[in-house]
C-alpha positions in Angstrom: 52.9 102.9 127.2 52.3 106.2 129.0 55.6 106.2 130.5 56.9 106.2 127.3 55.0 108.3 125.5 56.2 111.2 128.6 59.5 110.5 128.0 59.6 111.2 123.9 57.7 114.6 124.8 60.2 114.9 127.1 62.8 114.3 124.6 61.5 116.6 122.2 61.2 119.7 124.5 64.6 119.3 125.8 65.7 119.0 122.0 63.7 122.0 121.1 65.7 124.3 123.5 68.9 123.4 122.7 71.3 126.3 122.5 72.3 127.5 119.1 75.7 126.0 117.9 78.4 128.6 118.4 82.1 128.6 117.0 84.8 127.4 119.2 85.1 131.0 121.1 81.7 130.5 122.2 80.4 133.1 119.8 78.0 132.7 117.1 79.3 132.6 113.5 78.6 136.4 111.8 78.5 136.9 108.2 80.8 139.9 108.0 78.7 142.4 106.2 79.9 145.0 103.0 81.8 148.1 104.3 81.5 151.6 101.9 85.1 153.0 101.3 83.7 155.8 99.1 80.5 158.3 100.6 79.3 159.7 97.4 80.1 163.0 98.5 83.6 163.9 99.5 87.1 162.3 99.6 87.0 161.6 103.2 88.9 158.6 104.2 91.3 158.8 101.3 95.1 160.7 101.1 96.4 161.5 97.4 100.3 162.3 96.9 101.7 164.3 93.9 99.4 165.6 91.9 96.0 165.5 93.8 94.0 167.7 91.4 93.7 164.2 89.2 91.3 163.2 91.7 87.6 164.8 92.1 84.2 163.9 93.0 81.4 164.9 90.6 77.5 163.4 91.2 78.7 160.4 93.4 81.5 159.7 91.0 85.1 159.7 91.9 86.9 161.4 88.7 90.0 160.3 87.9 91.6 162.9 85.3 95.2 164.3 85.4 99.0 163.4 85.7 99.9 160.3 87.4 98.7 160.2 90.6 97.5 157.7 93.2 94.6 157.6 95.6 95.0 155.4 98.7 91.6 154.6 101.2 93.3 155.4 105.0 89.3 155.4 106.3 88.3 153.5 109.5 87.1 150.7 107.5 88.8 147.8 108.6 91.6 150.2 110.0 92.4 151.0 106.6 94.4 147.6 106.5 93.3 144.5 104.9 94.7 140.6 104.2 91.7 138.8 103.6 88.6 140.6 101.9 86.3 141.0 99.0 86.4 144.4 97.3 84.3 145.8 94.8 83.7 148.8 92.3 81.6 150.4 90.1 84.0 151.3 87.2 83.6 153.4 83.6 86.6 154.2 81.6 86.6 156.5 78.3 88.1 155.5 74.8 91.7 155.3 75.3 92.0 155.2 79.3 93.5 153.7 81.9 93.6 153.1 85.3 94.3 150.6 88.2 93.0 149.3 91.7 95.6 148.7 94.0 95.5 146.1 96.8 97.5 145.1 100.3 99.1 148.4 99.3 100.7 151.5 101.4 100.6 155.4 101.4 103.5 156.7 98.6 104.0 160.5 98.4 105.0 159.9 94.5 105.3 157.1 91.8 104.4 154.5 91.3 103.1 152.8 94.4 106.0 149.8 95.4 103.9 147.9 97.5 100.9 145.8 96.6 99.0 144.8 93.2 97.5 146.5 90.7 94.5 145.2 89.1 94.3 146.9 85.6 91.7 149.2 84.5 92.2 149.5 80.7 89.5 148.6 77.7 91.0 150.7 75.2 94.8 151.8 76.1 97.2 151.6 74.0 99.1 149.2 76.7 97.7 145.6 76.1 97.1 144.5 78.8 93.5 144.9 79.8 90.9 145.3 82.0 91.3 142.5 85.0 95.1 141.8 84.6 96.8 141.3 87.9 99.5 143.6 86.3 103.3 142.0 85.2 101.6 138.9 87.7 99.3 137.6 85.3 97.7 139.5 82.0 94.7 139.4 80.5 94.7 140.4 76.5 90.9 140.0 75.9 88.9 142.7 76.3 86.2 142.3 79.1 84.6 145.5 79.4 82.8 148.8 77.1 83.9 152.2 77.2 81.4 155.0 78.7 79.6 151.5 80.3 79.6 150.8 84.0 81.1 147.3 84.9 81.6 145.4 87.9 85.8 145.4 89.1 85.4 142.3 92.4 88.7 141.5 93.7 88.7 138.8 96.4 91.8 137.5 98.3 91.8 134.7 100.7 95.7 133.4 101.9 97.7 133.2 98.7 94.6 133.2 96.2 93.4 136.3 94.2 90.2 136.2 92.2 89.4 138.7 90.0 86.0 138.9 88.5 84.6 141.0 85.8 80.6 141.2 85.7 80.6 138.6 87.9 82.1 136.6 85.7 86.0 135.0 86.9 88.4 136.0 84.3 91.5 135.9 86.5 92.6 133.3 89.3 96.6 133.5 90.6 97.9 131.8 93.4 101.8 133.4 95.0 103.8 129.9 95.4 105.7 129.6 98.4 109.2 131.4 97.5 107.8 134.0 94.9 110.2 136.7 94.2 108.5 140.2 93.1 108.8 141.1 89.4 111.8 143.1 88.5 110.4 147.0 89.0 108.1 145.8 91.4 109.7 145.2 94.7 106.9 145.2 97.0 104.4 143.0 95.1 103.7 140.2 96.7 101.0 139.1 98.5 100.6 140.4 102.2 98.6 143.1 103.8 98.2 146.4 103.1 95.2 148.9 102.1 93.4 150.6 98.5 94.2 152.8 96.1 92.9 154.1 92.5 95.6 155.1 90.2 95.4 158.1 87.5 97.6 157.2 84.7 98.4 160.1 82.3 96.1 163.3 81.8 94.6 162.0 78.7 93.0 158.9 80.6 89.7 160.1 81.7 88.3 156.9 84.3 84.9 157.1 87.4 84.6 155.0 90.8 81.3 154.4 92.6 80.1 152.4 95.0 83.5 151.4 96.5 83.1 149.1 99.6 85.0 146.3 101.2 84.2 143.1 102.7 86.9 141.9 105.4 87.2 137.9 105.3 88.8 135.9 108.3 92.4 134.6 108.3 
């Protein structure tokens, strides 16, 4: 009997130093963490094309408020190129804006950027299709979202699936079949890799970012 009693203690010291379970590279498994895209202070770790006086940064706001122009993150977060992520925004448009968040994107002097998606930014435009639409993908004609009231914009992508999410609420789920064709006007949207960028839309749309940050999901 006290043979066998020393070999259960035994048994439960070696169990209680086992070494942690690790992931087939040997490492352990991380939760990757949220990245900021956006300081508060500054537009460091963005580039704007034509027009760059539409973009401004006012009491940790980004300002969006001029002719069309387009803001694109080339920061050091995630090497300023993403395929798998979470993103999210603090957003507030003003009666009659709009606005867009662009993903898997690149850097466009002017225009309208080719590559990527645009996730509308619109509760009040005279263009329909509102806040949340993956634009000419998939629309959205409800309206989601106040003016002059901060919302939650969360876009996640994981392979060919994009989640958008308003208030953490899902309003929006679109998966690319294999073979899709980009939309006429629209030659580089389809899904890929590529980097951020806010859009100003026409100098009467009046639209602020904060709290911009990123979190980068594995392939």
């Amino acid at each position: 009997m006290k043979h066998a009693l020393l070999l259960f203690a035994a048994a439960v010291v070696t169990m209680g130093h086992s070494p942690a379970v690790t992931n087939s590279t040997g490492a352990h498994p991380r939760q990757q963490s949220w990245m900021p895209l956006f300081d508060g202070k500054s537009l460091n770790g963005w580039k704007v094309g034509e027009n760059a006086a539409t973009f401004s940064v006012e009491d940790g706001k980004i300002v969006v408020h001029g002719p069309r122009a387009h803001l694109f993150y080339v920061g050091d977060a995630g090497g300023h190129h993403f395929k798998n992520f979470e993103f999210e925004a603090q957003v507030m448009t003003t009666p009659g804006s709009n606005s867009g968040i662009y993903f898997h994107t690149e850097y466009q002097e002017k225009g309208w950027p080719d590559k990527g998606f645009e996730v509308q930014v619109n509760n009040s435009h005279t263009d329909w299709k509102r806040t949340g639409s993956l634009y000419d993908i998939k629309e959205i004609r409800e309206k989601l979202a106040d003016d002059n009231v901060w919302y939650t914009q969360h876009i996640r992508v994981v392979g060919k699936q994009v989640t958008i999410k308003i208030n953490g609420k899902t309003v929006l789920e679109y998966t690319e079949l294999p073979g899709a064709v980009s939309p006429e006007g629209h030659p580089g949207r389809l899904i890929g890799s590529g980097t951020f960028a806010l859009q100003g839309h026409d100098p009467k749309s009046k639209v602020y970012y904060k709290d911009l940050k990123v979190k980068i999901l594995p392939d």
